[in-house]
DRENDO-1510 file (C-alpha; in Angstrom, 1 decimal, always signed):
<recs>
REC; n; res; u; v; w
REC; 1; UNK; +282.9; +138.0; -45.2 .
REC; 2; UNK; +283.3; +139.0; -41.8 .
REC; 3; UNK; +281.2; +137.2; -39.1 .
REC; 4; UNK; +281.8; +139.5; -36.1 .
REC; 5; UNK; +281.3; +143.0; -35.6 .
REC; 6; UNK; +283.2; +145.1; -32.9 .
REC; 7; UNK; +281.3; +148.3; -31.8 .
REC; 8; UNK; +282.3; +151.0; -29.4 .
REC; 9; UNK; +279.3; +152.3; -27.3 .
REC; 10; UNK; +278.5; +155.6; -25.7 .
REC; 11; UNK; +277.2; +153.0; -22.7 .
REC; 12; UNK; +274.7; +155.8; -21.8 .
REC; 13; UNK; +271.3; +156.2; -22.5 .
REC; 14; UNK; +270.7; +159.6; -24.5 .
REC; 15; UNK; +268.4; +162.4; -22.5 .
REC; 16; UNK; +265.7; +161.1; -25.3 .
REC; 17; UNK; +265.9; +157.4; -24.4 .
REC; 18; UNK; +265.9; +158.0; -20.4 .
REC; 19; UNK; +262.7; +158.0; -18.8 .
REC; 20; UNK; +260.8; +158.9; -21.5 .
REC; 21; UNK; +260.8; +155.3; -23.3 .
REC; 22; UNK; +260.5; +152.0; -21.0 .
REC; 23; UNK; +258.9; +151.9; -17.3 .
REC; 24; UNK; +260.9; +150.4; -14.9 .
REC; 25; UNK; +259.0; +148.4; -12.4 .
REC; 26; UNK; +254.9; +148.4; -13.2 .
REC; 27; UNK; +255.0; +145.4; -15.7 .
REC; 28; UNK; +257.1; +142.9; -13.3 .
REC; 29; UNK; +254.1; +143.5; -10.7 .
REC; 30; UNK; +251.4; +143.4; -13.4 .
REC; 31; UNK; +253.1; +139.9; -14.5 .
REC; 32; UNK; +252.9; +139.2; -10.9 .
REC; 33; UNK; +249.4; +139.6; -10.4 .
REC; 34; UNK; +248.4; +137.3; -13.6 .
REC; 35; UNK; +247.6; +133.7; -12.5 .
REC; 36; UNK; +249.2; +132.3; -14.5 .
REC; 37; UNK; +252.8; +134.0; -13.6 .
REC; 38; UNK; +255.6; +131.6; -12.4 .
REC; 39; UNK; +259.5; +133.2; -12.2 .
REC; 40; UNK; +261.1; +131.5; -15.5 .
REC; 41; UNK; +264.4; +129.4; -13.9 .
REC; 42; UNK; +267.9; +130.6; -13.7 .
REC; 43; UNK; +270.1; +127.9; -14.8 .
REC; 44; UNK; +273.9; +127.6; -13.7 .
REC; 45; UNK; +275.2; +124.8; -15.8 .
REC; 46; UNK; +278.9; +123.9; -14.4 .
REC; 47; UNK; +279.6; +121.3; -16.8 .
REC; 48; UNK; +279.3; +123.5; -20.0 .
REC; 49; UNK; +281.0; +126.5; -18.1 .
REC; 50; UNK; +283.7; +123.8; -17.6 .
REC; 51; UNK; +283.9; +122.0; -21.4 .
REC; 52; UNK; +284.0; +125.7; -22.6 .
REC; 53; UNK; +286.5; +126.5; -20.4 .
REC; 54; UNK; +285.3; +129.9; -19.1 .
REC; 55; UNK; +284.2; +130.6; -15.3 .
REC; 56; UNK; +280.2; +130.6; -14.9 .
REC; 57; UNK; +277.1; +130.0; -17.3 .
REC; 58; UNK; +274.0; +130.7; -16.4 .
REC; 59; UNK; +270.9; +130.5; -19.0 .
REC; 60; UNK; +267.4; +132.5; -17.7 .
REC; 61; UNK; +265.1; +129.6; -19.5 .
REC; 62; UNK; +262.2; +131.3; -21.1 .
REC; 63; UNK; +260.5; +128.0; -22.3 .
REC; 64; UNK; +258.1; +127.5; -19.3 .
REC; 65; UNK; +256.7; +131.3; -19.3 .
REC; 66; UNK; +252.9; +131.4; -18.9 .
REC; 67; UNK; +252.6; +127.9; -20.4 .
REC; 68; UNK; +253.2; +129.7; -24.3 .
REC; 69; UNK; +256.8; +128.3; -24.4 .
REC; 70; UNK; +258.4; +131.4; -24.9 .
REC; 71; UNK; +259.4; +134.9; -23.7 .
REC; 72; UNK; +257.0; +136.8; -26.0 .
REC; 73; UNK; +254.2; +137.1; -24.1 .
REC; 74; UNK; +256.0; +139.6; -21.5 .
REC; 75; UNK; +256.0; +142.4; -24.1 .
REC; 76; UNK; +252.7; +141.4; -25.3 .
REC; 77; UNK; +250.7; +140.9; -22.0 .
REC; 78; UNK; +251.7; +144.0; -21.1 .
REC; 79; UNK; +250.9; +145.9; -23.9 .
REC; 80; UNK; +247.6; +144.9; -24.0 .
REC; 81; UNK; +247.0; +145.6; -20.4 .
REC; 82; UNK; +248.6; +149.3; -20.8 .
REC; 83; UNK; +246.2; +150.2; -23.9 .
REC; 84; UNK; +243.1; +148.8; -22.4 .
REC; 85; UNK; +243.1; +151.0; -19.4 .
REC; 86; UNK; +243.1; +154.1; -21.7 .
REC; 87; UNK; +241.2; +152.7; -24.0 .
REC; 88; UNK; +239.2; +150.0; -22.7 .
REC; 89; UNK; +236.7; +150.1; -25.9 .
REC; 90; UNK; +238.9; +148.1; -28.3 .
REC; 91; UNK; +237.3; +145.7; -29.9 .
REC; 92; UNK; +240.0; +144.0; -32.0 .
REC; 93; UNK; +243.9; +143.7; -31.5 .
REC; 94; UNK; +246.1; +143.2; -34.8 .
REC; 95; UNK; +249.5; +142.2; -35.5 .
REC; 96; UNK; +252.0; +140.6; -38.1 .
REC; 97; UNK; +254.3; +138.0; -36.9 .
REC; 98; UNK; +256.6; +134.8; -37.5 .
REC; 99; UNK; +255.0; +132.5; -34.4 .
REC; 100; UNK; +255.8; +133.7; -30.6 .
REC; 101; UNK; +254.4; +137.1; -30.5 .
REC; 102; UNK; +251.3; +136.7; -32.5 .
REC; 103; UNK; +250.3; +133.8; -29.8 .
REC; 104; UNK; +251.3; +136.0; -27.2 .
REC; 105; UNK; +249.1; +138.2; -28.4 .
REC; 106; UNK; +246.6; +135.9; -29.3 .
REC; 107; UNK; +246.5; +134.8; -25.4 .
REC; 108; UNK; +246.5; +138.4; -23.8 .
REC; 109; UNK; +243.6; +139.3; -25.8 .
REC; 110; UNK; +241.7; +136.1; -25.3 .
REC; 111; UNK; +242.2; +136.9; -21.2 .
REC; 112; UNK; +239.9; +140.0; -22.0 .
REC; 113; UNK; +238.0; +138.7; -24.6 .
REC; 114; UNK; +238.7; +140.7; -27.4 .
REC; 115; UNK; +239.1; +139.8; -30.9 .
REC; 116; UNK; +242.5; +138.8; -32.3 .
REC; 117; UNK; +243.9; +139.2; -36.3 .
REC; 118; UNK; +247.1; +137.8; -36.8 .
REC; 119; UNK; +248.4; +138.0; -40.1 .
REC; 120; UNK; +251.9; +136.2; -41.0 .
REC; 121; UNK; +253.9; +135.6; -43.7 .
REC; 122; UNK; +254.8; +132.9; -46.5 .
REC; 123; UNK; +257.1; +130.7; -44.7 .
REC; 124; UNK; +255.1; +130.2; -41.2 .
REC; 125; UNK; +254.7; +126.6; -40.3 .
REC; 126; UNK; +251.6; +125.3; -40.4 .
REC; 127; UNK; +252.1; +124.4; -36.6 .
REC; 128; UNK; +252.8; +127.9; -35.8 .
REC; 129; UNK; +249.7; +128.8; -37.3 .
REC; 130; UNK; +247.8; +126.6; -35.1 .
REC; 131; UNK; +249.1; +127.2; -31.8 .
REC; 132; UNK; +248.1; +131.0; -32.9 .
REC; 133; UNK; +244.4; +130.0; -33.7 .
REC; 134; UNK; +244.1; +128.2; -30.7 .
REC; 135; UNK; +243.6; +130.9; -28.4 .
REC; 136; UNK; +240.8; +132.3; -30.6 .
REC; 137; UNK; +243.2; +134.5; -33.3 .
REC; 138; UNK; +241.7; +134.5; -36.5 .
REC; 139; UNK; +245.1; +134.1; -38.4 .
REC; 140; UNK; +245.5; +134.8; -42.5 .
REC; 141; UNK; +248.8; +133.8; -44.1 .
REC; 142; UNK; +250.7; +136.2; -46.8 .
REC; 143; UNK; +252.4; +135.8; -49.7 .
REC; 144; UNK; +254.8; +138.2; -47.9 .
REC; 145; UNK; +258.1; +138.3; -46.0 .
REC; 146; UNK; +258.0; +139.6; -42.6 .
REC; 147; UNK; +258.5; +143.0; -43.1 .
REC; 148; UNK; +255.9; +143.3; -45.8 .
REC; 149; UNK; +253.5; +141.3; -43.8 .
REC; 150; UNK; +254.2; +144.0; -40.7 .
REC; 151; UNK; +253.5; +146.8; -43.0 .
REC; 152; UNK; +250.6; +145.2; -44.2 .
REC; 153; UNK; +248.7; +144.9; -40.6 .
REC; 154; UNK; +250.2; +148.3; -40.1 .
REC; 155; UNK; +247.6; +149.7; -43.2 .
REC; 156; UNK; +244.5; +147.5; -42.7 .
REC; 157; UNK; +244.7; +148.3; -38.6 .
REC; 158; UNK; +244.4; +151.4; -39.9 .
REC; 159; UNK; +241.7; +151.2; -42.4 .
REC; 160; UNK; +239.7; +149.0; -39.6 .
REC; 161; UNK; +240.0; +150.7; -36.7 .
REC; 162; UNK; +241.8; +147.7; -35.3 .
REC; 163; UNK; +244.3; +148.1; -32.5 .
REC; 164; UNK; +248.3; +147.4; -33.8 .
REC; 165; UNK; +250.5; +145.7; -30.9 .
REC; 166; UNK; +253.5; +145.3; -33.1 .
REC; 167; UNK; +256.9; +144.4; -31.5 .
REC; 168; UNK; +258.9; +147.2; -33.5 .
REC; 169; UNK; +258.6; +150.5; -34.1 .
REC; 170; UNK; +259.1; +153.2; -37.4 .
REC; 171; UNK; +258.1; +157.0; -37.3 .
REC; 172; UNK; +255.0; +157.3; -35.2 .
REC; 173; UNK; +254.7; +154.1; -34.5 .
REC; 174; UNK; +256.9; +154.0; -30.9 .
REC; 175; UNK; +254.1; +153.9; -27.9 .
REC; 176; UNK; +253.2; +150.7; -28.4 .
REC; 177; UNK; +256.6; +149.0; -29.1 .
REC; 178; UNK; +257.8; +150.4; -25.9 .
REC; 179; UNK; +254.8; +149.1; -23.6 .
REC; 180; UNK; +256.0; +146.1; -25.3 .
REC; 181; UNK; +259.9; +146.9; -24.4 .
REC; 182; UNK; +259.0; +147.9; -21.2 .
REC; 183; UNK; +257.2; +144.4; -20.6 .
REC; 184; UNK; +260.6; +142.2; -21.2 .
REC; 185; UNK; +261.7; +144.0; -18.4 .
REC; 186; UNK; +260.8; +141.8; -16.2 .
REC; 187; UNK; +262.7; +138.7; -16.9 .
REC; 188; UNK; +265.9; +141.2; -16.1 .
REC; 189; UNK; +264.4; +142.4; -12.6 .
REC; 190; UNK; +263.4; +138.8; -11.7 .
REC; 191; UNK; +266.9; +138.4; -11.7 .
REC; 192; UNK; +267.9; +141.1; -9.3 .
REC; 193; UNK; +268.0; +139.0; -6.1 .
REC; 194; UNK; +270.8; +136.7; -8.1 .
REC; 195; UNK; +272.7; +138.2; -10.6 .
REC; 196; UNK; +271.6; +141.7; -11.3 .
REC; 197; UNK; +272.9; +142.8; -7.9 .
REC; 198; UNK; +273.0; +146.5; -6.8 .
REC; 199; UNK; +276.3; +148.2; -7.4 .
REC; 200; UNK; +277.9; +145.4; -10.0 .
REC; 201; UNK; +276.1; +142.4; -11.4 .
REC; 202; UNK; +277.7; +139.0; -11.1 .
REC; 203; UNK; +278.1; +138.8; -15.2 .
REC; 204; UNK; +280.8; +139.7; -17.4 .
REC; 205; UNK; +279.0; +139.5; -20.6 .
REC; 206; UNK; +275.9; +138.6; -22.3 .
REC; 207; UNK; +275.1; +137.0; -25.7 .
REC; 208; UNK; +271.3; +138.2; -27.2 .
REC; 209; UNK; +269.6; +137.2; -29.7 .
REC; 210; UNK; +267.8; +139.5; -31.7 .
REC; 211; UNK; +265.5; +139.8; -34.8 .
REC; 212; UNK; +263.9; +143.6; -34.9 .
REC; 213; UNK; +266.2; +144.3; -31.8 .
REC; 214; UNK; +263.1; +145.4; -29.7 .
REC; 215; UNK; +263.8; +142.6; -26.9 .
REC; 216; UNK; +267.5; +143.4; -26.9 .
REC; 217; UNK; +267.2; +147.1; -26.8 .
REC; 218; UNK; +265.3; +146.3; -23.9 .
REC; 219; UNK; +268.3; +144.4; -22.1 .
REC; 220; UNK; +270.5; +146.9; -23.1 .
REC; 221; UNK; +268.1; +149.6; -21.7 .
REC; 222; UNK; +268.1; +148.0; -18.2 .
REC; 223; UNK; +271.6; +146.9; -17.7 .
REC; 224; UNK; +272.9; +151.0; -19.0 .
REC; 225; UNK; +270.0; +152.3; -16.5 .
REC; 226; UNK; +271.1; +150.0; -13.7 .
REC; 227; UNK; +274.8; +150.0; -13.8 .
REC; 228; UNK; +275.7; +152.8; -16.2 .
REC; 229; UNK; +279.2; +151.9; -17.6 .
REC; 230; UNK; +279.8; +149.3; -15.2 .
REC; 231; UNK; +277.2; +147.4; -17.5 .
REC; 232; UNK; +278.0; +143.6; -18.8 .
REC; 233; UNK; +279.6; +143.7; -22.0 .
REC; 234; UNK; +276.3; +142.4; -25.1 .
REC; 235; UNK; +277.0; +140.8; -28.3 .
REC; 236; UNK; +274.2; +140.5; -30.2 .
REC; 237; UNK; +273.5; +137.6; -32.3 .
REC; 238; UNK; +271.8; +137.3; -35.5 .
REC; 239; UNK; +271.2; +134.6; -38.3 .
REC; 240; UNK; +273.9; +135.3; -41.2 .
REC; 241; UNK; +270.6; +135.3; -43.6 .
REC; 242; UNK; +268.8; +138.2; -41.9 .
REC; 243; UNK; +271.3; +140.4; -39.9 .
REC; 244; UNK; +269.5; +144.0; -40.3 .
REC; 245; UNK; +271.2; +145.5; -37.2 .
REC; 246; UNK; +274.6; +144.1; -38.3 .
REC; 247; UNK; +274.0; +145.9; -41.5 .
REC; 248; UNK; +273.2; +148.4; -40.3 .
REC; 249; UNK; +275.8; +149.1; -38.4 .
REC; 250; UNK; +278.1; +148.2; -41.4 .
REC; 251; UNK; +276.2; +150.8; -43.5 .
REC; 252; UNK; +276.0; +153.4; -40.5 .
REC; 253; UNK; +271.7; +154.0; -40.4 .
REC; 254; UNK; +269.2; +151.7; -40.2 .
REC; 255; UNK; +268.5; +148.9; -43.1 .
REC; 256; UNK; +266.4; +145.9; -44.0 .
REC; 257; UNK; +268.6; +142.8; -43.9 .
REC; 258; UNK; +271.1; +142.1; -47.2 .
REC; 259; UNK; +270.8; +138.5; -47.2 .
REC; 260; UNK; +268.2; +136.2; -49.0 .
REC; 261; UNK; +266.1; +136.0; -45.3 .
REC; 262; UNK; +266.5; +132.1; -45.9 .
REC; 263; UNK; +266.8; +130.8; -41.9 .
REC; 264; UNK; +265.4; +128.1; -39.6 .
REC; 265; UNK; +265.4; +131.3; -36.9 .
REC; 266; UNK; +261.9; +132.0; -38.0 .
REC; 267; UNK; +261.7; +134.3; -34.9 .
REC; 268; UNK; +264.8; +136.4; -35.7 .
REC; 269; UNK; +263.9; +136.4; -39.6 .
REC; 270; UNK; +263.1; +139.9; -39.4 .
REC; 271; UNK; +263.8; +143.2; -41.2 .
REC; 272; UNK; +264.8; +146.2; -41.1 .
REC; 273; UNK; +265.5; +147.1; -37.1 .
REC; 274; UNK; +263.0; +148.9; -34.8 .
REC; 275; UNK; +263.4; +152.6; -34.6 .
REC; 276; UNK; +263.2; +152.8; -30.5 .
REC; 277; UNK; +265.3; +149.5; -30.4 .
REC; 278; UNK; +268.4; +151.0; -32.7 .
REC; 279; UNK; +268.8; +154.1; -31.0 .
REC; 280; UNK; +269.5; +151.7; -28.0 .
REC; 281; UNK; +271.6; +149.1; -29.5 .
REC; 282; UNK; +274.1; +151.7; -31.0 .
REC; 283; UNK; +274.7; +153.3; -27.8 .
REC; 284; UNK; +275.0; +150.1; -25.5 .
REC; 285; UNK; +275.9; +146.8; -27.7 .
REC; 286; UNK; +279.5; +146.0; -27.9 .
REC; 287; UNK; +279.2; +144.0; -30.7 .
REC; 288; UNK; +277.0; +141.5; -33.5 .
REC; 289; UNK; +277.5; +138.0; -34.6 .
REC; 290; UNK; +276.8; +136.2; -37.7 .
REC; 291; UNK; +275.1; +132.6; -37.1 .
REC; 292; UNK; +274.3; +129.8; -39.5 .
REC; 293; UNK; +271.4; +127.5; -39.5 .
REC; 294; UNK; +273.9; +124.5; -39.0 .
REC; 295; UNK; +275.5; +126.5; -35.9 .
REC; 296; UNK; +271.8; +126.9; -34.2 .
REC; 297; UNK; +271.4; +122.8; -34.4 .
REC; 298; UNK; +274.5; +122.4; -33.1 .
REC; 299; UNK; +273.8; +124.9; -30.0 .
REC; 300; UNK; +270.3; +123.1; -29.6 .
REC; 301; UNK; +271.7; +119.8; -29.4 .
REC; 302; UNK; +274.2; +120.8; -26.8 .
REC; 303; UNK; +271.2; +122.3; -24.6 .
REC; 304; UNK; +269.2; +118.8; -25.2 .
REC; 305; UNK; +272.4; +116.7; -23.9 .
REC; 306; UNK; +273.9; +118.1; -20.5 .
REC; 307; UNK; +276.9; +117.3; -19.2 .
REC; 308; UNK; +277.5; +116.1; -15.6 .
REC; 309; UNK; +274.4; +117.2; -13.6 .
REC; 310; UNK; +273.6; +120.3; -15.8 .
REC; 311; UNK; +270.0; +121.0; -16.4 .
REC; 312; UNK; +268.6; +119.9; -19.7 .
REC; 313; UNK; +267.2; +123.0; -22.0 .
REC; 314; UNK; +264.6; +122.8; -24.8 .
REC; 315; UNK; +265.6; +125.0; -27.0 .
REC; 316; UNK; +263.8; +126.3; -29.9 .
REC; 317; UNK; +265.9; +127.0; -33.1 .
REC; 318; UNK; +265.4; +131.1; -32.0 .
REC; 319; UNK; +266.2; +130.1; -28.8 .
REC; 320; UNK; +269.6; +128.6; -28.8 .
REC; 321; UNK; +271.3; +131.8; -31.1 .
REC; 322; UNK; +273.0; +133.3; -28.0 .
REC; 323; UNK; +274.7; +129.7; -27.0 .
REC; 324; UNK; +275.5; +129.0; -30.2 .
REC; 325; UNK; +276.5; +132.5; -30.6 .
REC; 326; UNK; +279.2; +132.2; -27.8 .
REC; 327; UNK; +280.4; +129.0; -29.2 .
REC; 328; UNK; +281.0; +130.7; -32.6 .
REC; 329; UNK; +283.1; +133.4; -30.4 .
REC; 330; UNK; +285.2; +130.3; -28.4 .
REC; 331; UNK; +286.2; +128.5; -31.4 .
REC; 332; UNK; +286.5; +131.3; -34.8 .
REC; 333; UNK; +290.0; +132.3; -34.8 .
REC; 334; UNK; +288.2; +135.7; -36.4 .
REC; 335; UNK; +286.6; +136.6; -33.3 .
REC; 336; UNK; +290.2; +137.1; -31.5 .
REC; 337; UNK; +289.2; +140.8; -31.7 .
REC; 338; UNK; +285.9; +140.7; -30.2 .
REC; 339; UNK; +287.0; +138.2; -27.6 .
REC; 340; UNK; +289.4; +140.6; -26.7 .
REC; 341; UNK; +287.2; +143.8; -26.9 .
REC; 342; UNK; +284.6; +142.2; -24.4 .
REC; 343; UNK; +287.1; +140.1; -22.3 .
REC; 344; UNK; +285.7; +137.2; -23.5 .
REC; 345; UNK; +288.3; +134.6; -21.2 .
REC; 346; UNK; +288.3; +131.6; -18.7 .
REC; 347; UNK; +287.2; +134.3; -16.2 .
REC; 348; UNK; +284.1; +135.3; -18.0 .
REC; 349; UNK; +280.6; +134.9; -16.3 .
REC; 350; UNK; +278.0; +134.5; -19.0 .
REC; 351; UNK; +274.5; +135.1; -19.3 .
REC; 352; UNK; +272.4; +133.3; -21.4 .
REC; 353; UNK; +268.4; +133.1; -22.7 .
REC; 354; UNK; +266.9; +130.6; -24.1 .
REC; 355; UNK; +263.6; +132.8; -25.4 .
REC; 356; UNK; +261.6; +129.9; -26.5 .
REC; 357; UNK; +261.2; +125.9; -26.4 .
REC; 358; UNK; +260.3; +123.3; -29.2 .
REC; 359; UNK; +257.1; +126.1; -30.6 .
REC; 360; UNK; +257.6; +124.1; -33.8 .
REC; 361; UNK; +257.8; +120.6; -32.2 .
REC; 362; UNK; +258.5; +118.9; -35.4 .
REC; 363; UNK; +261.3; +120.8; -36.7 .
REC; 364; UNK; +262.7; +120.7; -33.1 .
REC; 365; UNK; +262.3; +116.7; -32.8 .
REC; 366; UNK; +263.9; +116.9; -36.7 .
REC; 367; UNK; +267.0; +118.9; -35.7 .
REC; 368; UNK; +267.5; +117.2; -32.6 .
REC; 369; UNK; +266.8; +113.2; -34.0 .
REC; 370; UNK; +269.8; +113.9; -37.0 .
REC; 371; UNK; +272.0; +114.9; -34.3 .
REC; 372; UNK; +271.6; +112.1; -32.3 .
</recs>
C-alpha cells in the first residue's frame, strides 16, 4: 500500500471559505492580552538542515505555549472568549477529546470560572486524564473511540444545555470549530516579522500534522489568504492507523479512517475529517503521508539529540509527525513523485511544528530511554 498521496489543489479559497469562516487578526491580539501569553520560539536548526541535506529548517516549537505544553489552547482560548461575549450566561463548557484540547479547554474555562465536562475515550492515559482534571474539568472516560466519544458530548451537550467547544465540525455544527480555527491563527501571524513575509514567505514547504484536519485547514487557510498561489507547498501527515483525510481523498468525500485506529499519536487518533477543515485541505494541500508508530520515535529521538548547536526539542509523540514526516519523504524511494511534485530538494526551506511536548511524560521518557 501506498504511503504518499500526490494531490493537485485549486490553491484558492472558494467564495464560501473566504471571509465568511476564520477572522484574521482579533485572536493574535486577544492571545496578546492574556497574562499568560509568551510568542512560542522559532527554531532554525542548521545541523539537521545540514545531515538532511536540504537548505533551511526551522521548527515554530509549541511545547512552552501558556505553560499547557501544547498548541491546543490557541483554538480553545479563543473559543471560549468569542462565545462568552454573546453569551456570557454559560454555565458549563463540554467537549470530547484524546488529551491537548480537553486541557485547553479545561484552563480557558477555569480563567472564567465556569464549569468544565470532558469526556474521552477508552485508550486515554491515565496521565492525560489528570492533567485534564487539574484545572477543575470534571472528566468521565468511555468505552468509546474518539469519534464515538465526540458524538457522544455532541448529544448530552444537547440534552444539558451545556456549551460544545469541539475542535471539528459536521452539519450545523461549524461556528464553533472555526472560532477554534480562527484561534491557531496566531502561531502563523507571530511568524510574519520572520518567515511569513509580505509578498513571498521565506519557505518552500511545510509538513503538518493532522488528526480531524481542523488545525491544518487553518494553516492552509492563512498561507492561500496571504500569498494566494505563491503559497508554500503542505504535505499533511497522518498516522498510517488513522489516516481519515488520506482516505478520504483516496475514496473522493469525506470518511472515518480505514485502519484499526491503533497509534501512539493519541492526538491525531481521530476520525472521520472536520467538515470546515476538508473543504480547505482539498483545495490547498499538495499532498498526505502515511506515518508509523516506530517512524514518530525515531523523529522524537532526533528532536531530543541535536546536532552541532541546534536547539533541543521535546517532542510529544503527536508532535514530532511532521519531522518524522519529512524524513519518511528524504529516504522512501516511493515518495520520488511527491518529492518532485512539491520540489522537495537541497534548496528546500522547511517549516516545521512541534504542537506539543512530553503531555504524557511517561510514554515520552519510555520512547526516548529505548532509543538511547
Amino acid at each position: 500500500m501506498n504511503d504518499f498521496f500526490i494531490n493537485y489543489p485549486l490553491n484558492s479559497l472558494g467564495d464560501n471559505l473566504t471571509n465568511q469562516t476564520l477572522k484574521n487578526s482579533d485572536p493574535f491580539y486577544f492571545h496578546k492580552s492574556l497574562d499568560e501569553y509568551n510568542e512560542s520560539p522559532l527554531n532554525e536548526l542548521p545541523g539537521l538542515s545540514n545531515f538532511f541535506n536540504i537548505s533551511n529548517l526551522y521548527v515554530k516549537d509549541e511545547s512552552t505555549r501558556f505553560g499547557l505544553n501544547a498548541f491546543k489552547v490557541l483554538g480553545a482560548s479563543y473559543a471560549v472568549n468569542q462565545i462568552l461575549l454573546n453569551k456570557p450566561n454559560v454555565s458549563v463548557f463540554c467537549t470530547a477529546t484524546d488529551g491537548n484540547h480537553g486541557r485547553a479547554l479545561a484552563w480557558s474555562a477555569e480563567k472564567y470560572k465556569k464549569k468544565c465536562v470532558v469526556f474521552v475515550p477508552k485508550d486515554t492515559s491515565d496521565l492525560r486524564i489528570n492533567t485534564i482534571s487539574n484545572h477543575g474539568a470534571k472528566v468521565e472516560k468511555l468505552d468509546l473511540n474518539y469519534e464515538d466519544t465526540c458524538k457522544y458530548a455532541s448529544e448530552i451537550s444537547t440534552k444539558m444545555n451545556w456549551e460544545l467547544i469541539q475542535d471539528t465540525s459536521w452539519d450545523d455544527y461549524e461556528l464553533v470549530p472555526s472560532y477554534i480555527m480562527s484561534g491557531y491563527l496566531t502561531h502563523f501571524i507571530e511568524m510574519e516579522d520572520k518567515i511569513n513575509l509580505l509578498k513571498k514567505p521565506d519557505i518552500d514547504i511545510i509538513f503538518l500534522q493532522c488528526g480531524v484536519g481542523s488545525w491544518a485547514a487553518s494553516c492552509i487557510w492563512y498561507y492561500l489568504e496571504r500569498y494566494g498561489k505563491n503559497k508554500p507547498k503542505i504535505i499533511l501527515v497522518e498516522p498510517a492507523q488513522s489516516s481519515g483525510v488520506f482516505d478520504s481523498f483516496i475514496k473522493g468525500e469525506r470518511v472515518s479512517p480505514d485502519g484499526n485506529l491503533n497509534t501512539i499519536m493519541a492526538g491525531l487518533n481521530c476520525g472521520i475529517p472536520s467538515k470546515i477543515a476538508w473543504q480547505i485541505i482539498k483545495r490547498g494541500c499538495d499532498g498526505v503521508v502515511k506515518i508509523t508508530d516506530n517512524e514518530v520515535k525515531y523523529a522524537m529521538n532526533v528532536f531530543y539529540k541535536p546536532l552541532l548547536n541546534d536547539s533541543r526539542i521535546i517532542s510529544g509523540e503527536s508532535g514530532a509527525a511532521g519531522l518524522a514526516g519529512l524524513i519518511k519523504c528524504l529516504n522512501n524511494m516511493k515518495a520520488e513523485d511527491l518529492n518532485k511534485h512539491v520540489g522537495l530538494n537541497k534548496n528546500s526551506r522547511i517549516l516545521l511544528f512541534n504542537t506539543e511536548g512530553d503531555t504524557d511524560k511517561d510514554s515520552f521518557l519510555n520512547i526516548i530511554k529505548k532509543h538511547h
